[in-house]
N, C-alpha and C positions, 0 to 999 in steps of 0.2 A: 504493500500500500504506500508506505515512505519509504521502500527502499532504494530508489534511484536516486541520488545524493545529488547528481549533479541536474537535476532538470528544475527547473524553475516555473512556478505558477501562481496565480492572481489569485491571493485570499479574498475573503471577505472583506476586509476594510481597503481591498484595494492595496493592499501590502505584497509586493514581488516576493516569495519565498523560495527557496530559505532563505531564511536570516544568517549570517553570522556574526555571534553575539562579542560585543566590546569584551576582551579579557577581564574576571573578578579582580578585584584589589586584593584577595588572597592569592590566586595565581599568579602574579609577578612576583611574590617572595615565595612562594612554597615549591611551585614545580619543579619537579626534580630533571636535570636532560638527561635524554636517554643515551645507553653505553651503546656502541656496539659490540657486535658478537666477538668473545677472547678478548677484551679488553677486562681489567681489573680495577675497578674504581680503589679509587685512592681516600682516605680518610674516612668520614660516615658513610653509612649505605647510600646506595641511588635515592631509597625511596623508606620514610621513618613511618610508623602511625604517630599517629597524635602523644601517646603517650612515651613513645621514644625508647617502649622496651616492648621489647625484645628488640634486640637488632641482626638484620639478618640481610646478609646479601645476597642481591639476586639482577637479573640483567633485566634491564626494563626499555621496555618499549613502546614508542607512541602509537596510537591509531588514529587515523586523520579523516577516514571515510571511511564506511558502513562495510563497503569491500574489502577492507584491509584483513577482518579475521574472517576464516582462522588462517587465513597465509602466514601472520605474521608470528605463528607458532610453528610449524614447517620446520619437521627435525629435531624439536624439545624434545627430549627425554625424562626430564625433571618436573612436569608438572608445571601447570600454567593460572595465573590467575588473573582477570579484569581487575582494576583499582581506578578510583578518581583521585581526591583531594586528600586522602589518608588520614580521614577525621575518625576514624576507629580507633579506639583505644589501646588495645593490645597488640595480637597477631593476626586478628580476623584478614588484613589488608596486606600482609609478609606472606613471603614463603623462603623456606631456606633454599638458597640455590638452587632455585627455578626460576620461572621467567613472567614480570610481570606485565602487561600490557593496560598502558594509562588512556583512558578514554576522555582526557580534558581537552583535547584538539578536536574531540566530534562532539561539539556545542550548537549546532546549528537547529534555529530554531523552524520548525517546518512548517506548520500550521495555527492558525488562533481565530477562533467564534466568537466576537463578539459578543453574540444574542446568546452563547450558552456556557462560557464560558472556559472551553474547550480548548484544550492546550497541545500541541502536538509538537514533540523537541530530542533533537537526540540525547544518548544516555548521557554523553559527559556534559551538559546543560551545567550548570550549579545553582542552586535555586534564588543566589545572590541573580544573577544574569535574569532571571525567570520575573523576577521581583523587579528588575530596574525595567523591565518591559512591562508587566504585568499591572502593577499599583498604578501611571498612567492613564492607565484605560480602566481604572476601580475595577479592579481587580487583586485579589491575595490567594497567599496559600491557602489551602483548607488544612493542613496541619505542618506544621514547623517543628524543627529540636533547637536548641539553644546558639545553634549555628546558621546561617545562611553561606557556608562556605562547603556543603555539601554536593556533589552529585546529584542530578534526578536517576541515576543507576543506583547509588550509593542508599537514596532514600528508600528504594522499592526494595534493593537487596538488604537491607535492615528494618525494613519497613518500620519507618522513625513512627514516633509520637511527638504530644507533644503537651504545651498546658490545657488545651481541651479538648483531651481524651475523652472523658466522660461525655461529652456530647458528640465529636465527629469521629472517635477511635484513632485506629492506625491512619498512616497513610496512605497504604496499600486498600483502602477500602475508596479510595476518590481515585485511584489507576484503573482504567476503565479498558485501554490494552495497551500492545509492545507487543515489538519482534525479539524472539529472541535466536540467536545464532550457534547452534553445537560446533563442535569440532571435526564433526565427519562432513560440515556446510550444509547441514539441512537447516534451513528456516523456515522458523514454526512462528506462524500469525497466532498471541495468546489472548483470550480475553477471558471473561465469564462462560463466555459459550464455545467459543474455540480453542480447542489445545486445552481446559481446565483444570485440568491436573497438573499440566505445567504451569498455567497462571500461580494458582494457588502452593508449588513448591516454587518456585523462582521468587516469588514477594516474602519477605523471610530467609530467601534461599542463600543467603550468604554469597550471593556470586558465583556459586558453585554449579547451578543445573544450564550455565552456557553464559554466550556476550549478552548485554542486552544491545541492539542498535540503539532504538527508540521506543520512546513511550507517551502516552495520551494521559494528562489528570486532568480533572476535572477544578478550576479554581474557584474563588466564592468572590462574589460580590462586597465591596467597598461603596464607602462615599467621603472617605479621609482616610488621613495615615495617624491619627490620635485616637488614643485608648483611653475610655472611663475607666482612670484607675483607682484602686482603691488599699492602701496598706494596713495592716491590719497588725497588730505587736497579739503576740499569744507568747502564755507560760504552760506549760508541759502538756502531753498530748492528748488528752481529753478534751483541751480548749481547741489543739486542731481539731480533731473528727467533729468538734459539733462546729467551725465555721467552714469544713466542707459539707456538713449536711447543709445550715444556711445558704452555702453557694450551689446548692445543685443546681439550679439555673441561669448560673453567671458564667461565659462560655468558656474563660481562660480563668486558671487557679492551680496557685504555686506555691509553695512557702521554700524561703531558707530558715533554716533550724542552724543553733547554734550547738555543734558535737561538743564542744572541749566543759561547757558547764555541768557543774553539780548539784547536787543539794538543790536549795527555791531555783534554781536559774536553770535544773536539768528539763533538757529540749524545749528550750524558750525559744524564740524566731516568729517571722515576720511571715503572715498568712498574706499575697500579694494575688488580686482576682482583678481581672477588667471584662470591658467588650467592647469593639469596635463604635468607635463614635459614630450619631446615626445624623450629626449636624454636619453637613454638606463642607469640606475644606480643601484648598489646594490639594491634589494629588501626584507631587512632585518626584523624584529621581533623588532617592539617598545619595548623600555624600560620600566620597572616599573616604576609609580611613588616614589620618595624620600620626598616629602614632604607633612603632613599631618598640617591642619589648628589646632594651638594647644589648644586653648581656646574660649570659648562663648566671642565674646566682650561686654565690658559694651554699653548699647543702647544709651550714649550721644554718643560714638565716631564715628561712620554715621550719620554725621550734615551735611548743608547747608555747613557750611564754610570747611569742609575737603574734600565733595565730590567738590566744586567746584575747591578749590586745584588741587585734582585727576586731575579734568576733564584740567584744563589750561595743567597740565602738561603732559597729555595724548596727546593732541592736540599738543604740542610744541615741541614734542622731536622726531618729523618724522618734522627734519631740514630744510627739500625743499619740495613742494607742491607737489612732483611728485618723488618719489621711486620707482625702480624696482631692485629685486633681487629674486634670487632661496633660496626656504622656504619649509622646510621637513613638511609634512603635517598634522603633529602631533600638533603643534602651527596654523596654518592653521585652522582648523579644529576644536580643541579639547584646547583652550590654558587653560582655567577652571580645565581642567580634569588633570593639571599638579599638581594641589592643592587638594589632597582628604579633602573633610569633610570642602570646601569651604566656605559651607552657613552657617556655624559657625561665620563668620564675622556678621553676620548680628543680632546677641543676640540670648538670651532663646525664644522671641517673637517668632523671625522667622521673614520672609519677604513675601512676596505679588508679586507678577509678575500679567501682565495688559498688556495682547494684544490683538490686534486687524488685521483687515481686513476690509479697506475700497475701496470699488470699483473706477476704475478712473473714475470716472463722478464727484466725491468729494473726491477724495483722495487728494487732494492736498489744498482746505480748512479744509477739514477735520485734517488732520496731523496739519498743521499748529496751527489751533482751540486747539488743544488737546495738544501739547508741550506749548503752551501759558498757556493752565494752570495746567500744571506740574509747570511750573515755577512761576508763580503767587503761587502755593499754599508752596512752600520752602520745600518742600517735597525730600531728594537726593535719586537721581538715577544716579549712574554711568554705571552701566551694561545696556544699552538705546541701539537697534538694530533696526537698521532702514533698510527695503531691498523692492523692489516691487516682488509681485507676478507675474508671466505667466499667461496664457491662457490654459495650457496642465490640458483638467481635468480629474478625479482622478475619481479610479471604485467606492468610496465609500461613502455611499449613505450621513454619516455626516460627510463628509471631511469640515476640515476647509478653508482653502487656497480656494481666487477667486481673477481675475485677479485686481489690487491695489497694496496698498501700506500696507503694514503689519509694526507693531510699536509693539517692548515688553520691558517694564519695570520693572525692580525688586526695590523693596522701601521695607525699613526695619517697622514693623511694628509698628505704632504708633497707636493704638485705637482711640484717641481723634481727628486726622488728617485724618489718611491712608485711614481708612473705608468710609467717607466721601468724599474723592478725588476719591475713585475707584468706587463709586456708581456714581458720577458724571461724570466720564469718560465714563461709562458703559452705559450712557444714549444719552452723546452726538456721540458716537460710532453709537447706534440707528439712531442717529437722521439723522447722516451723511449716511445712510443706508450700515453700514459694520456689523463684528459681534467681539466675541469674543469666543477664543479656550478654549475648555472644560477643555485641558491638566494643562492649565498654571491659572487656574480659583477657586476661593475661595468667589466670592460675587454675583456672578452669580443671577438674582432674578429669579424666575420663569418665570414673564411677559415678561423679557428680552431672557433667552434664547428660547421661544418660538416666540418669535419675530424675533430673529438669524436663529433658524433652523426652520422653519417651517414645513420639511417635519417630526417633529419629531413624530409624530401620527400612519406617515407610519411606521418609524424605530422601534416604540412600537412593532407589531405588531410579530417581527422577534426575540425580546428582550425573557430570560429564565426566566420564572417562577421564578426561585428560586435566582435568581443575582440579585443584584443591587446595588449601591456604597453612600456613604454620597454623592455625587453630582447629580446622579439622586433623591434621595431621595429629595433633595433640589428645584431641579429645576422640578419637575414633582409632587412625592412622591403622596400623595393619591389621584390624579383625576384617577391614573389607580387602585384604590384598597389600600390594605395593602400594605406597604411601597413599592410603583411601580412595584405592580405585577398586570399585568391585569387580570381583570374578566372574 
């Protein structure tokens, strides 16, 4: 349907397509160039995730047009995986010496409906680029994650959430269809009704069940880029659950919780809900970011004693327990992405992110259980999200999100502590019967995430021969064969 990349045609608003999209303000600092074949990069890997650990080398490669794969695997041996932006956390977006192929050069945007709001773009898009078109013509995402420096490949093979979950679910539930590309060059047209088994393993699928080229979401309606916001100060978490019941129809709802307090002050934080302004405002083009993170910090400066600092003074300087004002959506939404090259704070180590999903029948021991020892272990997290999940479920078969309370923590890495707190976490997670997201996941053990996803045997099944990531490898790797390719 979009696969002919280079033919051109008259949308709807009278707009020549494709498009090709002005590079993100994160692509000029992040992208890594690609090596060629028998070269040895010198210093860091070609290609880091977000969290900077594990590091793993591998030869990476661009793809520039729809036809490039799978050519541009021809002859791997090692296993191959698609990547965008490397906003995963762990290893989900690594593989060890194999070959990655980056899809940020096939952004071209292909199609757009006015009258329904119908988006058609290929997979390396990022939803920054989607946005700077999009918001224009009052139009938004229907769900966002705390980044706009994402992939629209990136978003469907993790199928992000976001703050209102609870009312429009995954993201994968407003992807409407995509091509996606195996390795032996069959392409399969996915939708609800076409190919659906591959729709519904590919969204969740980790990257793993083929390319995607392109894909179709569905966006929502605007009439500004300001958010009724409203802050909200709470002490410990019985005051959260009752102003997320209050907010069950307020569409966006978030709190930062403060880990490092005890006693009165244990899981104190700021309950933060808006919705789109319904008063008619400019609907302008964000600004670049101005400020990039300028140094690796030394690994003592994220101590106990400065994140709790942070954290007092984060809590105290929203004056009154109750704020409301109008908030451009760009801090709303994205306040991280005002700071390129943020996870620099956090040293050469890198950092570790630990979330979860526990269902309400214990999510509320469970949360409890789990900030108790975050804090018992002196471990800082200031970056601490705490939000409950919906009921709206998601077309894809290893979506994370189920209905509960979801908790993510970033902690700087410490070897001798960190490894030890997040195996620990990972189990009482278990225990409390939630799970943990692949995206944000670096310690994952096998026994665990197959304990998490059970259906993962079916999802093999749909998985390509020739894909597979340091994180399948880890958490699967040879009961399906050579590094997780089934027999």
């Amino acid at each position: 349907m979009f696969g002919n990349h280079q033919e051109t045609f008259l949308g709807a608003e009278g707009i020549d397509y494709p498009i090709v999209m002005p590079s993100s303000a994160e692509l000029d600092f992040n992208a890594p160039q690609s090596t060629e074949a028998g070269d040895k990069p010198a210093g860091p890997p070609p290609f880091e995730s977000w969290g900077r650990y594990p590091e793993y080398n591998a030869e990476l490669k661009q793809l520039h047009w729809q036809g490039d794969y799978p050519r541009a695997i021809d002859g791997v041996h090692h296993g191959a995986l698609a990547v965008g932006m490397g906003r995963s956390y762990g290893d989900l977006c690594l593989l060890k010496d194999g070959t990655l192929v980056q899809t940020t050069s096939m952004n071209r945007l292909l199609d757009f409906d006015p009258a329904t709001g119908l988006l058609t773009a290929e997979a390396g898009i990022t939803l920054a680029q989607i946005l700077d078109f999009a918001v224009p013509r009052g139009y938004f995402l229907p769900v966002t994650p705390g980044t706009k420096y994402v992939t629209l490949g990136g978003a469907i093979a993790n199928d992000i959430h976001g703050k209102n979950h609870h009312h429009a679910g995954t993201f994968g539930r407003h992807v409407t269809q995509f091509e996606l590309v195996r390795s032996n060059g069959e392409r399969m047209h996915c939708s609800p009704s076409s190919n659906p088994d591959y729709f519904g393993a590919t969204i969740a699928g980790m990257g793993l069940t083929g390319v995607m080229t392109w894909a179709q979401v569905r966006l929502k309606p605007i009439v500004s880029r300001m958010i009724d916001y409203q802050g909200i100060q709470f002490h410990g978490i019985d005051e959260f659950l009752e102003l997320t019941r209050q907010a069950e129809n307020i569409e966006y709802t978030v709190s930062w919780v403060d880990v490092t307090s005890t006693g009165k002050n244990f899981c104190r934080g700021i309950f933060m809900q808006g919705d789109h302004s319904q008063v008619p405002a400019p609907l302008t083009v964000s600004g670049k970011p101005k400020l990039t993170f300028p140094i690796e910090l030394p690994g003592f400066v994220l101590n106990g004693a400065t994140v709790r600092a942070f954290n007092s003074v984060f809590f105290n300087k929203q004056m009154k327990k109750r704020v409301n004002t109008l908030q451009d959506y760009e801090p709303f939404f994205y306040p991280l992405d005002a700071v390129l090259k943020w996870n620099r704070m956090y040293g050469k180590r890198g950092l570790l992110q630990f979330q979860y999903a526990i269902p309400w029948e214990h999510a509320r021991e469970g949360t409890v259980a789990i900030l108790q020892a975050v804090a018992k272990s002196g471990l800082a997290s200031f970056l601490a999200v705490l939000k409950a999940f919906g009921d709206v479920p998601s077309p894809g078969m290893m979506s994370f999100p189920k209905p509960g309370i979801t908790l993510a923590l970033d902690f700087p890495i410490r070897p001798e502590k960190s490894f030890a707190l997040f195996d620990r976490l990972a189990e009482m997670t278990n225990e409390f019967g939630g799970r943990l997201y692949p995206a944000k996941d670096a310690r994952m053990t096998s026994a665990q995430f197959q304990a998490f996803y059970p259906q993962w045997e079916k999802f093999a099944r749909y998985k390509d021969p020739a894909l597979t990531s340091g994180f399948w490898e880890r958490v699967v790797g040879g009961q399906l064969g050579v590094r997780g390719v089934g027999k």
